[in-house]
C-alpha positions in Angstrom: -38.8 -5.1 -7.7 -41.3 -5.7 -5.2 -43.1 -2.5 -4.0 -45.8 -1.6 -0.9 -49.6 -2.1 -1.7 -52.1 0.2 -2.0 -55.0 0.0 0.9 -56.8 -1.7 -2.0 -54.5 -4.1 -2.8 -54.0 -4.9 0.5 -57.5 -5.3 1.7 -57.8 -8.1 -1.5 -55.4 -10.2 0.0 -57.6 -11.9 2.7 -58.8 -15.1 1.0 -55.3 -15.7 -0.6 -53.2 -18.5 0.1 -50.0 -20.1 -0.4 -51.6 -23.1 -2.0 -53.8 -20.6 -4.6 -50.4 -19.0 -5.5 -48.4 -22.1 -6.0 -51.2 -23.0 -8.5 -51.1 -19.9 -10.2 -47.5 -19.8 -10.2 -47.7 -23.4 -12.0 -45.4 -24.7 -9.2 -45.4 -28.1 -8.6 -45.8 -29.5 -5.4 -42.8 -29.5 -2.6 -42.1 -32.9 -2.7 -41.6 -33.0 -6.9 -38.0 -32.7 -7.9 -39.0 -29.6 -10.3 -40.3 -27.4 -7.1 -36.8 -25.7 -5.8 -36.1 -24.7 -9.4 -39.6 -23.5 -9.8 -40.4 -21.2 -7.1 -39.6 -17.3 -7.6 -35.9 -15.8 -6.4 -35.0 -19.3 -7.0 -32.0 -20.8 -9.7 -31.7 -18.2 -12.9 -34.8 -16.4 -11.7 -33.9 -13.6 -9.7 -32.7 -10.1 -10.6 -31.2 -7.2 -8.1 -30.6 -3.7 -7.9 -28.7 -1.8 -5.3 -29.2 2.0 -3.9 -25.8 3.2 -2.3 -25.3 5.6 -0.3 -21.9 7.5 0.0 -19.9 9.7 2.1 -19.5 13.9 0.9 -16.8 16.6 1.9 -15.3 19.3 1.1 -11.4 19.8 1.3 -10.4 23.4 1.4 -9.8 26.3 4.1 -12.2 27.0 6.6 -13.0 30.6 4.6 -13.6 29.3 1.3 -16.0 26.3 2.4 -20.1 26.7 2.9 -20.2 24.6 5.8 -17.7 26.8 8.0 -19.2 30.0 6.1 -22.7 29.2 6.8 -22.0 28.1 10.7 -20.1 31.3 11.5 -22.7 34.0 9.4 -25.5 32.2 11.2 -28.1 33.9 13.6 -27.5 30.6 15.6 -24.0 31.3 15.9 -24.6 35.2 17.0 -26.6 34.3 19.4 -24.4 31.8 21.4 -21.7 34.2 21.3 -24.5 36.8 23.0 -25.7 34.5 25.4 -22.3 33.5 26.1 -21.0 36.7 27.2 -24.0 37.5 29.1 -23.7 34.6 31.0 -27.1 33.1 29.7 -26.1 30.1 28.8 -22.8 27.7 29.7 -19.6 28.9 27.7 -19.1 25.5 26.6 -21.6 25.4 24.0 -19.6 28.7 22.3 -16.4 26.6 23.4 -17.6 23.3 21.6 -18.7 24.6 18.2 -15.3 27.1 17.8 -14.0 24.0 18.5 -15.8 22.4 15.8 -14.9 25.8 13.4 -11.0 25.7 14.1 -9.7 22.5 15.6 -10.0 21.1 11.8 -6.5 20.4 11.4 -7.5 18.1 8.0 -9.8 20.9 6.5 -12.2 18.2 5.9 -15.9 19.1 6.0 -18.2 16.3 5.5 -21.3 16.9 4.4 -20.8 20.5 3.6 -22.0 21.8 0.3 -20.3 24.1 -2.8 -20.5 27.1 -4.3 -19.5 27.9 -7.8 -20.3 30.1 -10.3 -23.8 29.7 -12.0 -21.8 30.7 -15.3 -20.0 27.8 -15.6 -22.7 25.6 -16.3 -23.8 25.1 -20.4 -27.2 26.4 -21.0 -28.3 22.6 -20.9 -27.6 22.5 -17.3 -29.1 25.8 -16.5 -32.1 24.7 -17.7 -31.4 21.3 -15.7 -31.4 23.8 -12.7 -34.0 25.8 -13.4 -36.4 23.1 -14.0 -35.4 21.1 -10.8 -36.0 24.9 -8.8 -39.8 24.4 -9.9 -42.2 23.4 -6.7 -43.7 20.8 -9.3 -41.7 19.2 -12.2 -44.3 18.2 -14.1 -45.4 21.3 -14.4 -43.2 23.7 -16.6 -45.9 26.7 -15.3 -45.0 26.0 -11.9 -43.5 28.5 -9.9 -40.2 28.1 -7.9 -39.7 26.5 -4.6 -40.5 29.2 -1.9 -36.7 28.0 -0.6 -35.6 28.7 -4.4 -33.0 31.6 -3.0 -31.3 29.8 -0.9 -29.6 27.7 -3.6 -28.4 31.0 -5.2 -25.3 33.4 -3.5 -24.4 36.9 -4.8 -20.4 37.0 -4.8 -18.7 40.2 -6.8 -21.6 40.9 -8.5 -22.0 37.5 -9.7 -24.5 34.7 -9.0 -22.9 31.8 -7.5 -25.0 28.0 -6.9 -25.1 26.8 -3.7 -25.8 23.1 -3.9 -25.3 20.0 -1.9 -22.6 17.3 -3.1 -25.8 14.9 -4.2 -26.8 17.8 -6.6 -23.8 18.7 -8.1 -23.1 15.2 -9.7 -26.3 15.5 -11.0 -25.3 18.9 -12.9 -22.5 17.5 -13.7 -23.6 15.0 -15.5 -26.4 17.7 -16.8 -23.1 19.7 -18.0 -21.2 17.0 -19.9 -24.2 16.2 -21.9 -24.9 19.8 -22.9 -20.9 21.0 -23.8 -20.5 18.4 -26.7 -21.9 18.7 -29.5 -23.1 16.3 -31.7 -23.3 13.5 -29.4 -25.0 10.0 -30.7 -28.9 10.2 -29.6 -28.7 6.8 -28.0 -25.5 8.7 -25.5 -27.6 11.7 -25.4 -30.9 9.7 -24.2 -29.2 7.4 -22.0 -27.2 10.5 -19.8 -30.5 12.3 -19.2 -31.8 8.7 -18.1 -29.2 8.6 -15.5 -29.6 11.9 -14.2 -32.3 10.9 -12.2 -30.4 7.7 -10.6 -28.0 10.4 -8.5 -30.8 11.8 -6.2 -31.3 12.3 -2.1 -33.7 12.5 0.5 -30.8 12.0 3.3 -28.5 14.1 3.8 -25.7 10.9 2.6 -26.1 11.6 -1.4 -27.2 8.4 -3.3 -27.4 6.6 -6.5 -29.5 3.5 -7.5 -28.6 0.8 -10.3 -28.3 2.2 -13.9 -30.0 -1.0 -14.6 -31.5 -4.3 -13.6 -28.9 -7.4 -13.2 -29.8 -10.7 -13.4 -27.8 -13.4 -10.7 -27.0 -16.1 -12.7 -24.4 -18.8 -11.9 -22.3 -17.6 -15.1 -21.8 -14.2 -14.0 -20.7 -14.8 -10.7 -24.3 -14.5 -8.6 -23.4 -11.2 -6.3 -20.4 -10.3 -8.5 -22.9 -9.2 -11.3 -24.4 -6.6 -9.0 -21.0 -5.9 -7.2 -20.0 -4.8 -11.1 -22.9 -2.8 -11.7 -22.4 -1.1 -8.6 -18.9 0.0 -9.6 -19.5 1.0 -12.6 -21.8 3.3 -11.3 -19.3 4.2 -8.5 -16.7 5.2 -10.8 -18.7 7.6 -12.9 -19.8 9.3 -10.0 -16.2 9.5 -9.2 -15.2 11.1 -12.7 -18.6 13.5 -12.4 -17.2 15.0 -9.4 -13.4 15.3 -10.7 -15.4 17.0 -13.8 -17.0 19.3 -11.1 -13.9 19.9 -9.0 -12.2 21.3 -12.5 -14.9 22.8 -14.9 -17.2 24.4 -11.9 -14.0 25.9 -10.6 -14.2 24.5 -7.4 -10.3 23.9 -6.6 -9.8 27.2 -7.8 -11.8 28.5 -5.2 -10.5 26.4 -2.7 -12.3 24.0 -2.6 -12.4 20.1 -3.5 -15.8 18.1 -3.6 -15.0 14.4 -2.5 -17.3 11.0 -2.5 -16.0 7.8 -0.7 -17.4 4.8 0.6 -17.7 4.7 4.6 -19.9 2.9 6.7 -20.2 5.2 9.5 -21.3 8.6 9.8 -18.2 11.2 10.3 -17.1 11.4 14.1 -17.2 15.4 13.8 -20.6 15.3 12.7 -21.5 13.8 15.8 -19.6 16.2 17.8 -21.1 18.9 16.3 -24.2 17.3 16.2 -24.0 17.1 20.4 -23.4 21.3 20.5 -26.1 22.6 18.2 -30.1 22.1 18.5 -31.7 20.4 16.1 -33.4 22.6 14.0 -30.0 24.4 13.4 -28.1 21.1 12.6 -31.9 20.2 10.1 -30.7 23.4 8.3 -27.1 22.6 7.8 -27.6 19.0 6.5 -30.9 17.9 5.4 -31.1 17.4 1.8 -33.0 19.9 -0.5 -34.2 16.7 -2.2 -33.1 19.1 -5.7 -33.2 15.4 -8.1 -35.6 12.6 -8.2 -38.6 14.0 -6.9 -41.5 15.8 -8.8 -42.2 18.1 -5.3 -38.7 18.3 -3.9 -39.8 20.4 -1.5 -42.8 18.6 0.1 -40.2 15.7 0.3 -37.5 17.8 1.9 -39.9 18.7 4.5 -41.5 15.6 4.9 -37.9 14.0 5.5 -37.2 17.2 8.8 -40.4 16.0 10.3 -38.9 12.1 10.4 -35.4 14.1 11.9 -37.8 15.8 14.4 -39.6 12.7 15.6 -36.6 10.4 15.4 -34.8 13.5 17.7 -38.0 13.6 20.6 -38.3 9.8 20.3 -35.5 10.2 22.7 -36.6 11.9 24.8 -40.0 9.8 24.6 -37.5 6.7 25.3 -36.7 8.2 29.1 -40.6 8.4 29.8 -41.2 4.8 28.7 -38.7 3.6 30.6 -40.1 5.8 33.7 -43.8 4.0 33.1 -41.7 0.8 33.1 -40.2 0.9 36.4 -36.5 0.8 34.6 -35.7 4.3 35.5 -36.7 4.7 39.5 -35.5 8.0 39.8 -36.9 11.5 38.7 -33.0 12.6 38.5 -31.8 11.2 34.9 -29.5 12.3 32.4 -31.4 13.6 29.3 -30.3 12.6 26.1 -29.9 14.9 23.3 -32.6 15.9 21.4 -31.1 15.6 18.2 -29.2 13.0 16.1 -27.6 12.3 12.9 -30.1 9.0 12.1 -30.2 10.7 8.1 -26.9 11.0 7.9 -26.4 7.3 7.1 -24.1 5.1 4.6 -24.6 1.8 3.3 -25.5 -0.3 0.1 -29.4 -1.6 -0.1 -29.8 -4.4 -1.9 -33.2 -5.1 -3.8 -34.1 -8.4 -5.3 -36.9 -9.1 -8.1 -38.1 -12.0 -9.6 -38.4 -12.3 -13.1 -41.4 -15.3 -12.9 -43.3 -12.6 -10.8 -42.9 -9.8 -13.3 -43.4 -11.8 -16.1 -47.2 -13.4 -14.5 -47.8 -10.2 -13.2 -47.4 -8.8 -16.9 -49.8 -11.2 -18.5 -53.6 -10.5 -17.4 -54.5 -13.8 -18.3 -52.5 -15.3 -15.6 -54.6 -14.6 -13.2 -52.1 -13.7 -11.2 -52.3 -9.7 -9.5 -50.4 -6.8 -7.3 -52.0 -8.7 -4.1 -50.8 -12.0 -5.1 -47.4 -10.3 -5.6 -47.5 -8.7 -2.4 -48.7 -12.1 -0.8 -45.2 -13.5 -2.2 -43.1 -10.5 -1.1 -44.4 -10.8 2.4 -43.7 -14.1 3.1 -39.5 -13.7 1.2 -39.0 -10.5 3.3 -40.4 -12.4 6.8 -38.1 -15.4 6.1 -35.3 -12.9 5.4 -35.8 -10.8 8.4 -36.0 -13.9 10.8 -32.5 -15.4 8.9 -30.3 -12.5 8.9 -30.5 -11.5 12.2 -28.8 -14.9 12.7 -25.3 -13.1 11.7 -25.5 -9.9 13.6 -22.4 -9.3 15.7 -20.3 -12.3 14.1 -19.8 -10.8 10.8 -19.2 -7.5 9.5 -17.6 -5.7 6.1 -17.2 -2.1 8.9 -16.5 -2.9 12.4 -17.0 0.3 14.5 -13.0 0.9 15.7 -12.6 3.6 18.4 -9.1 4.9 18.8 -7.2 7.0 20.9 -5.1 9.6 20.5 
């Protein structure tokens, strides 16, 4: 897989040519007959991975869901009603977002998270939980995240998790490894391998190739990696029946669903378009729980690209002021917020095994600047040849229809 370069690595590509790395590569010149065959992400030498990102919801009543719950026990919420009333602010934001809270006539939430019993998990998965609470990982003397309580609910008398979709397969997973006993150690080690593949920093949950797959003509090319990514797709889909049953989360009214969709939900844009941004940071931007050592750092590193991806709009009007575009002081301002980390897809990464393997062997001669020298120059010629398709093909065309 090709990765960024350090400041150091960087700084040692000046001096480095295509012509150097041909020779190191041991590629023969472009006009032999052996060069197409021989140059990396060429014929039998390039591998892929893919990172996918899916679509969450909950099904269920507006009482027994977090989403609604959260919303309508909110400070944010209180206060609009206040204002509201007082006439401090236009009744149609109260309007909007009770609009939002009871026009739901599917009882689909996207993106809302779950809340189940912190009994139910096996005392593997507790510890799962407990460790991933930590503000460092790698620390097992660490002390918990400073948001640590807001993952936790008191209901009854009883602790209850509150957790996003993207954690819950994760415990899941954690759960079915630690209620059977006597599992094969191979099983064992490869489950809590794969833990760490069902992680988020958006607030779409995502899951990255179990494993590397070679594209070779036998297998198809793309179909090897299209397999691979369904494989994965339905385990995540048994994990969260697993969930919906063992967690008792039907029983409570509520049902945790993950589907492909290429879009972002239309309600999350309408709600979205009523709330401020900070509010809808704290609804929907992931904890970042699994797959990172300081979860928290990386959760709040992930609201400051919301908040400057928000402003940038409102830094877009001002540009277009300074360029004579806009000629008038009296403009429509956008809204300052937007739901740019609430986004689906497949990522597709591509590797090269003559790269790895050179790269591998020190007396090659061959280094991470060379590499990144390659990478460059594949992800240019990529970037200039895609673009080339925009707008005449598309696997999710953007259909708008009224009702």
């Amino acid at each position: 897989m090709l990765r960024p370069a350090s400041k150091r690595e960087t700084l040692t590509q000046e001096g480095i040519s295509i012509e150097k790395v041909r020779e190191l590569l041991g590629i023969p010149r472009p006009r032999d007959p052996e060069f197409i065959a021989s140059i990396p992400f060429s014929w039998d030498d390039t591998t892929a991975g893919s990172e996918t990102e899916l679509q969450a919801a909950v099904a269920g009543q507006k009482e027994c869901v977090d989403l609604p719950t959260i919303i309508e026990s909110s400070n944010y919420f209180a206060n609009i009603v206040k204002r509201a009333a007082a006439g401090d602010t236009s009744p149609r934001a109260l309007l909007d977002l009770e609009a939002y809270l009871h026009g739901n006539v599917d009882k689909i939430w996207e993106n809302s998270w779950v809340r189940f019993p912190k009994g139910k998990l096996s005392a593997f998965a507790r510890h799962v939980f407990d460790s991933d609470m930590l503000a460092d990982r790698k620390n097992p003397q660490s002390p918990f995240r400073s948001d640590a309580r807001s993952f936790t609910v008191l209901r009854a008398s009883e602790d209850f998790l509150r957790v996003p979709i993207s954690y819950l397969i994760k415990l899941s997973l954690a759960d079915v490894l630690g209620s059977q006993s006597g599992l094969p150690s191979l099983i064992s080690y490869t489950g809590t391998r794969l833990m760490d593949h069902f992680l988020s920093d958006n607030t779409s949950p995502e899951t990255f190739s179990f494993h590397v797959v070679p594209l070779r003509a036998e297998r198809g090319f793309g179909r090897g990696i299209a397999r691979e990514t369904s494989k994965r797709y339905l385990l995540t889909q048994l994990l969260i029946m697993y969930a919906n049953e063992k967690f008792s989360l039907q029983e409570t009214g509520q049902t945790a669903l993950l589907y492909f969709s290429p879009h972002p939900p239309v309600r999350q844009k309408r709600l979205n378009g009523c709330i401020s941004d900070s509010f809808y940071r704290g609804l929907f931007m992931s904890p970042c729980l699994s797959g990172w050592d300081n979860g928290q750092e990386k959760h709040d590193y992930m609201c400051l690209c919301h908040q400057v991806l928000s402003r940038s709009h409102l830094n877009a009007v001002a540009k277009l002021k300074d360029a004579g575009i806009i000629l008038r002081n009296l403009v429509v301002l956008p809204n300052t917020s937007n739901i740019s980390l609430a986004n689906n897809g497949t990522h597709i990464s591509l590797g090269s095994t003559k790269l790895t393997e050179y790269l591998a062997d020190e007396r090659s001669g061959f280094t991470a600047a060379h590499e990144k020298f390659i990478g460059d120059l594949v992800i240019k010629i990529v970037e200039h040849f895609l673009p080339l398709f925009v707008g005449t093909y598309s696997a999710a065309p953007y259909c708008c229809f009224s009702h």
